[in-house]
C-alpha positions in Angstrom: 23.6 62.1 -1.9 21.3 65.1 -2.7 18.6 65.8 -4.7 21.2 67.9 -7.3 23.7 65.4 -6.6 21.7 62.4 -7.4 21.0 64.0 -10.9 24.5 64.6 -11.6 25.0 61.6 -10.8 22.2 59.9 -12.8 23.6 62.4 -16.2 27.3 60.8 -15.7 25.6 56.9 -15.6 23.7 57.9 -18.3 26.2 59.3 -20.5 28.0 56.3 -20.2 25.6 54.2 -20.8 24.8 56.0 -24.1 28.6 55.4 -25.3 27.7 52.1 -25.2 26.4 49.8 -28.6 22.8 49.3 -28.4 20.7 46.9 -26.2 20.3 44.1 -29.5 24.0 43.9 -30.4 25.2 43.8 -26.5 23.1 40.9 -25.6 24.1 39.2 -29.2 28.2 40.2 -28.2 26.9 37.9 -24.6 25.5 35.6 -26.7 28.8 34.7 -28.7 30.3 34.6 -25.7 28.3 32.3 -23.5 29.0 30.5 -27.1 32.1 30.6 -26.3 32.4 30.0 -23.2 34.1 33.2 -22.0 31.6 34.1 -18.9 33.1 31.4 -17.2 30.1 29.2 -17.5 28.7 25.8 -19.5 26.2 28.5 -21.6 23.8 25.7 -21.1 20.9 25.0 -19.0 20.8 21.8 -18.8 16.9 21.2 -17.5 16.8 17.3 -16.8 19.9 17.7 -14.5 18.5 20.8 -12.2 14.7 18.7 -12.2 16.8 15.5 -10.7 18.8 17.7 -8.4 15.8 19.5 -7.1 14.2 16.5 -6.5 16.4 15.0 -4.7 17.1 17.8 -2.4 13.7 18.7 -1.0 12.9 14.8 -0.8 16.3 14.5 1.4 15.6 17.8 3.4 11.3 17.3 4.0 10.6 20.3 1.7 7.0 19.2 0.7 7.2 21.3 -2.0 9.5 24.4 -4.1 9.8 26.3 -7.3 13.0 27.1 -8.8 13.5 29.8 -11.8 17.1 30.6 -13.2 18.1 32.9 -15.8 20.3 32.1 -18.1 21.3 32.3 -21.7 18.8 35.8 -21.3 16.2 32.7 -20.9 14.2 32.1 -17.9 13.8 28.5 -16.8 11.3 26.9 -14.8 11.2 23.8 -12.6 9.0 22.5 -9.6 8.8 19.8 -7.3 6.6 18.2 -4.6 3.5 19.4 -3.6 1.6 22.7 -2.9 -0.3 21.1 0.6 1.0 17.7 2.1 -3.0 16.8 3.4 -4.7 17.8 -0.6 -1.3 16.6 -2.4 -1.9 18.9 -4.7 1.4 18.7 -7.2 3.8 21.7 -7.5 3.7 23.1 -10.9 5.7 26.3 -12.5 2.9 28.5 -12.2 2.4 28.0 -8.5 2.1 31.1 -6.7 4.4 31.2 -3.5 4.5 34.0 -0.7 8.4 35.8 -1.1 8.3 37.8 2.1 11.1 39.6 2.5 12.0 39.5 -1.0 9.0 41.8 -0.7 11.7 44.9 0.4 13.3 45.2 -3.5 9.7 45.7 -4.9 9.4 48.5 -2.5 12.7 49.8 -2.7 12.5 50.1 -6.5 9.0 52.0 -6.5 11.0 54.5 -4.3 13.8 54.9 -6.7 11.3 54.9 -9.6 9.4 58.1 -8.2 13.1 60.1 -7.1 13.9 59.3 -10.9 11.1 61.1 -11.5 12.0 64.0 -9.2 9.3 63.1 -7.0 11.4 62.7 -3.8 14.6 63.4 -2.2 16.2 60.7 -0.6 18.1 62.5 1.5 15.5 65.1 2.9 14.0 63.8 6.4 10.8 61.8 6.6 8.5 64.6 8.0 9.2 66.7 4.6 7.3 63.8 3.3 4.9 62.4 5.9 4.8 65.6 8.3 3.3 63.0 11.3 5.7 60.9 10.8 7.7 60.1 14.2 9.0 57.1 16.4 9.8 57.0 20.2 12.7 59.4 20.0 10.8 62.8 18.9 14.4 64.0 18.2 15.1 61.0 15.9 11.9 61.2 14.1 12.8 64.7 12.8 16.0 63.8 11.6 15.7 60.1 10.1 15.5 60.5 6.5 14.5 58.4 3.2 18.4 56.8 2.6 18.5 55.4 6.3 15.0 54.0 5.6 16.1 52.0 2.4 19.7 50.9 3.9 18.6 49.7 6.9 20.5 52.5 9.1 17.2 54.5 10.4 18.0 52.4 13.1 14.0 51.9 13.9 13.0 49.0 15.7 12.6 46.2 12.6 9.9 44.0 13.9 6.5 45.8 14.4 3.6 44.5 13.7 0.0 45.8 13.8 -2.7 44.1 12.0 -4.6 47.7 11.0 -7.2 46.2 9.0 -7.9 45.1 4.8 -8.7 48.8 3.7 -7.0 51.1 2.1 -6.2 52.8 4.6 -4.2 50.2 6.6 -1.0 51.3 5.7 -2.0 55.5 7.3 -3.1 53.6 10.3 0.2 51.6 10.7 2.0 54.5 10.7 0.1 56.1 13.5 1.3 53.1 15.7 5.3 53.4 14.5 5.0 57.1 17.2 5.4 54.3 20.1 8.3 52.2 17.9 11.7 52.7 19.6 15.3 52.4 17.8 17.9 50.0 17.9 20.9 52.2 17.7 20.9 56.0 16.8 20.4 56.7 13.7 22.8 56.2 11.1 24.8 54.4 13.7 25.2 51.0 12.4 22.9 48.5 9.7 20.2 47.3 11.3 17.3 45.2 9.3 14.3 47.1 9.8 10.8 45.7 8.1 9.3 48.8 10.1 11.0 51.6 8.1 10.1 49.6 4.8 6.3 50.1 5.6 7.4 53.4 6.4 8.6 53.7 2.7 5.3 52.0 1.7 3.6 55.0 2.8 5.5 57.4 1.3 4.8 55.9 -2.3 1.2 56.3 -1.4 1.5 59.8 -0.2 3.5 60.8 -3.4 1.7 58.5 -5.8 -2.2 59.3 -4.7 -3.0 55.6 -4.7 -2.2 52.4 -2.6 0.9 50.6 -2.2 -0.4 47.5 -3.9 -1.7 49.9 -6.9 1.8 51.4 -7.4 3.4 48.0 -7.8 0.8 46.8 -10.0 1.2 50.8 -12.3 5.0 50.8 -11.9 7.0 47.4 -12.0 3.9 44.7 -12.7 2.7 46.0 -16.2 5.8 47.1 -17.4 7.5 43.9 -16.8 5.0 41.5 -17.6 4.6 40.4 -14.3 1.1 39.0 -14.3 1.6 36.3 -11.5 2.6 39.4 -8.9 0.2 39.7 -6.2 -0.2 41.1 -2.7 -4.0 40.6 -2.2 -5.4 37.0 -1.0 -8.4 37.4 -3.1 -5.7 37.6 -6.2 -3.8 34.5 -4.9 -6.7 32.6 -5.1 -7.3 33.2 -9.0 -4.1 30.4 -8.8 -2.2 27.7 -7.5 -1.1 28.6 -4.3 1.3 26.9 -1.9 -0.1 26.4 2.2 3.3 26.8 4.8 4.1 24.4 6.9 6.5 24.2 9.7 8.5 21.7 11.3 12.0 21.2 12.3 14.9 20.4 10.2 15.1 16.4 9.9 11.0 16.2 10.7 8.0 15.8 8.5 6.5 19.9 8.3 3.0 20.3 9.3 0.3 22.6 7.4 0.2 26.0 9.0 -2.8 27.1 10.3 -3.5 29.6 8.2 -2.8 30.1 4.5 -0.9 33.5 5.3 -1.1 35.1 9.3 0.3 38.1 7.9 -1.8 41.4 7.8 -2.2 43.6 4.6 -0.5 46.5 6.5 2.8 44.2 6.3 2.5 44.7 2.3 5.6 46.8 1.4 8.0 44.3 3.7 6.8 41.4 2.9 3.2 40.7 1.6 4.1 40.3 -2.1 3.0 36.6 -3.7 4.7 35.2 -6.7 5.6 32.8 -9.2 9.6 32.0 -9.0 9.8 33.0 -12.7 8.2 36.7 -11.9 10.4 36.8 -8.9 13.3 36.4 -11.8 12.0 38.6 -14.3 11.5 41.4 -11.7 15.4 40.6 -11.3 16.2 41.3 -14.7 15.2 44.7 -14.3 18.6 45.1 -12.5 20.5 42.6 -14.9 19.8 45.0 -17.9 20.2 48.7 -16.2 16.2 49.4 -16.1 14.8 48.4 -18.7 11.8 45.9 -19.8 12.9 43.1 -22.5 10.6 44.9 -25.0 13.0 48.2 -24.3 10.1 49.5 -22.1 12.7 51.9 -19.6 11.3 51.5 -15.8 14.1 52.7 -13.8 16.9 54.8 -14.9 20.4 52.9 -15.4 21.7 55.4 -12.7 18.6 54.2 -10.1 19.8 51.1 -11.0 23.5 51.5 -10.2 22.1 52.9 -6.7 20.9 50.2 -5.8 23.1 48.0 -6.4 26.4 50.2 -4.8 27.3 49.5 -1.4 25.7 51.9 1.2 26.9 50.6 4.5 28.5 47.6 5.4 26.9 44.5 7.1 28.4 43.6 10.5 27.3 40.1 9.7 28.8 39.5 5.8 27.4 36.7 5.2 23.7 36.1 6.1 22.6 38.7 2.8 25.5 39.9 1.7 28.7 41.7 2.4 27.6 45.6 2.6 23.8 46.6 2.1 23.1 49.4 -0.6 19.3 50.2 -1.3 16.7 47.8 -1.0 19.7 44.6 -1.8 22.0 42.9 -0.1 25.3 43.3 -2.0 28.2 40.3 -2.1 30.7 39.5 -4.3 31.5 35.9 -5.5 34.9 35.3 -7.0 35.4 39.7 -8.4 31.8 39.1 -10.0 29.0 41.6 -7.8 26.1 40.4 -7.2 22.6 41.1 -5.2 20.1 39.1 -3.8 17.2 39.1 -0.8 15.9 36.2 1.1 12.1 36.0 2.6 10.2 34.2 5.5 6.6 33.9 6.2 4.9 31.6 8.6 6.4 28.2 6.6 7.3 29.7 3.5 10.8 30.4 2.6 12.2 32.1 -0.5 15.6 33.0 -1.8 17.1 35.5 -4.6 20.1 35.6 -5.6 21.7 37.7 -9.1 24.9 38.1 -10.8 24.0 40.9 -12.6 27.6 40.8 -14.8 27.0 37.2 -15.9 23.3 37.9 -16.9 22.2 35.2 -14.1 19.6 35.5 -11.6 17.8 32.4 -9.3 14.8 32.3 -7.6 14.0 29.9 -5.3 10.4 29.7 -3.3 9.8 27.0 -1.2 6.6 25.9 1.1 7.9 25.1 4.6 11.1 23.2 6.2 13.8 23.5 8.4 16.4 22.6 6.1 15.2 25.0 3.1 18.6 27.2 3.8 20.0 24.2 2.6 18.5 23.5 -0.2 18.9 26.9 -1.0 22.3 26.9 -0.6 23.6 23.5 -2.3 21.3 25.0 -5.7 22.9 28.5 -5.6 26.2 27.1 -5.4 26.0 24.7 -7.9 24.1 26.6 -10.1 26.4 29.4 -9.8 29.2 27.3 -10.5 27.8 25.7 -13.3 26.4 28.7 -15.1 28.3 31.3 -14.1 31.8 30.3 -13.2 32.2 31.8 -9.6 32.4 30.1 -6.1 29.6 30.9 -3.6 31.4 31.3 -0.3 30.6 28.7 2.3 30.5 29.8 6.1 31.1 28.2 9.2 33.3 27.6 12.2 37.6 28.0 11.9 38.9 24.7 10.9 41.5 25.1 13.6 40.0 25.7 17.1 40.3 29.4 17.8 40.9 30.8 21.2 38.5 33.9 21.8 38.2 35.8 24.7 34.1 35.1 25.4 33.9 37.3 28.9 33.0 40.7 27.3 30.0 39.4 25.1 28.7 37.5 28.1 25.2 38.8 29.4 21.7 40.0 27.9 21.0 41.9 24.7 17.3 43.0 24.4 15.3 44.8 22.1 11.9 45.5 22.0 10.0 42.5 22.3 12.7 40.3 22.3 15.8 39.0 24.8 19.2 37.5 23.6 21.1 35.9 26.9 24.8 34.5 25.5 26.1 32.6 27.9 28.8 30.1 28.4 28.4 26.6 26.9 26.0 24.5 28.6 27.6 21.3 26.7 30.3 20.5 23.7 28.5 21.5 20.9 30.3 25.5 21.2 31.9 28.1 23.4 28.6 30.0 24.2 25.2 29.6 23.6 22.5 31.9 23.0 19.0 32.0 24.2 16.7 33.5 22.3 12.8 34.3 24.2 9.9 36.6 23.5 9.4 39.1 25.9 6.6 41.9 27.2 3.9 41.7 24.4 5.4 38.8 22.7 6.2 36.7 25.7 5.3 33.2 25.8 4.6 33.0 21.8 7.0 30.8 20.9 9.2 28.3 22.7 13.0 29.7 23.5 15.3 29.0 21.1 19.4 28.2 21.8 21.9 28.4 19.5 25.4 27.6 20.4 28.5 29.6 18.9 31.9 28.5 17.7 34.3 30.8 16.6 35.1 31.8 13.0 37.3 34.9 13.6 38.5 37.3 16.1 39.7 41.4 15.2 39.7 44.2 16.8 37.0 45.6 15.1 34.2 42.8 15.7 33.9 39.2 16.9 32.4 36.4 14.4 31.0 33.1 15.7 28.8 30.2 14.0 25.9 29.7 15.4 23.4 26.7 15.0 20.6 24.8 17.2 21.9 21.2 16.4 23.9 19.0 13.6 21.1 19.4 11.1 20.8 23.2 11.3 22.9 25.6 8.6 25.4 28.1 10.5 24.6 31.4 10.5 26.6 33.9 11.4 26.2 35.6 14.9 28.3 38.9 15.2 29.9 40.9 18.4 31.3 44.3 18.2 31.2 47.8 19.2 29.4 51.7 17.7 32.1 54.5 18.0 30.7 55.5 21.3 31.8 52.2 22.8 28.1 50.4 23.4 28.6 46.8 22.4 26.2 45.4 20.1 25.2 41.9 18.7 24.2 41.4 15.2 22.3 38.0 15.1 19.8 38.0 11.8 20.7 40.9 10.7 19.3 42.8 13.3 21.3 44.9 16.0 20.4 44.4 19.0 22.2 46.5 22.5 23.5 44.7 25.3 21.5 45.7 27.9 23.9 44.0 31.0 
């Protein structure tokens, strides 16, 4: 969309939006409703149930300890469990601050949208209009790649660099200057492909445009105007709270203390440096849940940067992991007619999960400290929760109830990106039709232990190839995805990144 269409654009939402009754007597009209049980759901949070069920569920799964924030009712509720360090015990309490990671990308993604509301920036002009030494590998590329393919993941930069440039200021000028050896996954605009590297790319542009940091625009633009005072991206502002240590360990095992409190650098702020409390992870949410604005009325983002985000942009190979299509900044899926959004988030033994139904004014947040098995924890309280509350069925995913016959010779061999090798071959045992190998390579070989999944079919069309992939009987499926780009390359998309098949 360009610059003059984006404002036409942003005119019609608004327009509609102003046809609409007031902000007071809408959420009293979804009041009388949730009354009435219309939405679908109970209308009630009941707290004493969700405190037993979470619990239960990160004593069963080894989750030393999580935080959990749903809301609901236009109320946000808050529940915790376990403990912030398995060697201090420290208990897990509401206000503990967690590290979201990923969920990081939304923050960043809004700050964008917030300055083009502001006619700041064009999404659609290149890069270089913005950040004239901006460039990757591919000179050619590099010119073209513009703000859009940065925020829906089709820039098609490599996704994974990281480069520990220091704690000043200037850390995130410095990473840039490292993305010029960065190669691509795919040509741009070719296909999705989850790229952390493009959203520090977008980090810098707020700092170019804005005049300050990264970490100063989220505190100017979405912190203070939402009431987010438990939103940090700075250790040294962690430590003013309680704040949960990783740990890592295998699904079914006791997790261990991390070494570290947080091994990422401050250059990987704007993809995934942001610490929280689950309930500010919620509230910042709610900014989407009620088209831009504040609950005092304070307007952050336009209803029509709002709608942006939240309308699909591309869709996912993999439908599943995040969501069905990406649009900008979210994953998009929808549950039963009812669209929602959501991000998940990994650091070193912290794992956090977002999920929002914007239409049944319900968002979760759920931040936990380490674990295998927190995908399914995550996954049993989303469900129920949306069930519950909301009235809609969270899809499950996993292999075809009936054994499927695929043809596996074509997505035989190696798929590599930088830093990284996939090999699928055939079965080694049972437990699937093909496994996958997954190693460290060139400046990353050797740092962790190769990992195998093994894949069983879930579907089969022309168009793409779905398997269920998992390491063992305790693991989730996730979804591991073979198909083609118009020029006939074949591809696998495995984490939501795209990776080539090399031979």
């Amino acid at each position: 969309m360009s610059k003059h269409g984006y404002q036409e654009f942003s005119q019609r939402v608004e327009q509609e939006v102003a046809k609409l009754v007031d902000r007071t007597n809408r959420e009293a009209a979804q009041a009388v409703s949730r009354a009435l049980g219309k939405d679908g759901g109970s209308g009630a949070f009941d707290h004493a149930h969700w405190q037993d069920r979470l619990d239960e569920l990160i004593t069963t799964h080894r989750i030393p300890g999580a935080t959990l924030a749903v809301l609901a009712d236009g109320e946000v509720h808050e529940l915790a469990s376990g403990t912030l360090h398995t060697r201090t015990g420290v208990e897990t309490t509401t206000d503990s601050v967690f590290q979201i990671g990923s969920i990081s990308k939304g923050y960043t993604a809004a700050l964008v949208m917030i300055l083009a509301d502001a006619g700041k920036l064009d999404l659609d002009a290149p890069v270089v209009d913005v950040l004239p030494d901006f460039t990757v590998a591919d000179p050619q590329a590099g010119r073209t790649i513009t703000v859009r393919q940065l925020l829906n993941h089709t820039s098609g930069i490599e996704g994974d660099y990281v480069n520990d440039t220091g704690r000043g200021d200037d850390c995130l000028a410095r990473y840039l200057d490292g993305v010029r050896n960065v190669g691509l996954t795919n040509p741009p605009g070719a296909t999705m492909s989850y790229s952390s590297t493009a959203y520090n790319v977008l980090g810098r542009i707020v700092e170019v445009v804005t005049g300050g940091t990264w970490d100063e625009a989220l505190k100017e633009l979405i912190c203070d105007p939402l009431g987010l005072g438990q939103t940090m991206t700075l250790p040294e502002e962690v430590l003013r709270f309680r704040a949960a240590m990783g740990h890592m360990g295998e699904p079914g095992e006791d997790p261990e203390p991390t070494p570290l409190w947080n091994m990422l650098p401050r250059s990987a702020g704007p993809y995934g440096g942001i610490s929280a409390t689950a309930a500010d992870v919620v509230r910042f949410a709610r900014l989407f849940i009620d088209g831009g604005t504040a609950p005092d009325g304070t307007r952050v983002m336009s209803a029509a940067a709002v709608e942006a985000m939240l309308t699909r942009e591309v869709d996912m190979p993999d439908q599943w992991f995040l969501g069905a299509h990406w649009g900008l900044g979210w994953g998009l899926f929808e549950w039963d007619g009812a669209r929602g959004f959501g991000h998940d988030g990994s650091t070193f033994g912290q794992l956090a999960y977002l999920r929002a139904i914007p239409e049944k004014g319900i968002a979760i947040a759920l931040l936990t400290n380490g674990g295998g098995a927190a995908p399914k924890v995550h996954e049993a309280l989303c469900r129920e929760l949306s069930a519950t509350l909301a009235g809609v069925t969270m899809p499950r995913f996993g292999p075809a109830e009936q054994h499927l016959a695929v043809d596996t010779e074509p997505f035989i061999g190696e798929y590599k990106r930088e830093g990284f090798l996939m090999t699928i071959t055939a079965a080694a045992s049972g437990e699937g039709v093909l496994d996958l190998r997954y190693e460290g390579i060139e400046g990353l070989a050797g740092t962790f232990e190769p990992l195998v999944w093994h894949l069983t079919p879930v579907s089969d069309t022309p168009s793409k190839t779905v398997f269920a992939g998992r390491r063992n009987d305790k693991d989730a499926w996730i979804p591991v995805v073979f198909y083609a780009l118009a020029d006939g390359s074949r591809y696998v998309h495995f984490g939501v990144r795209a990776t080539a098949k090399s031979r």
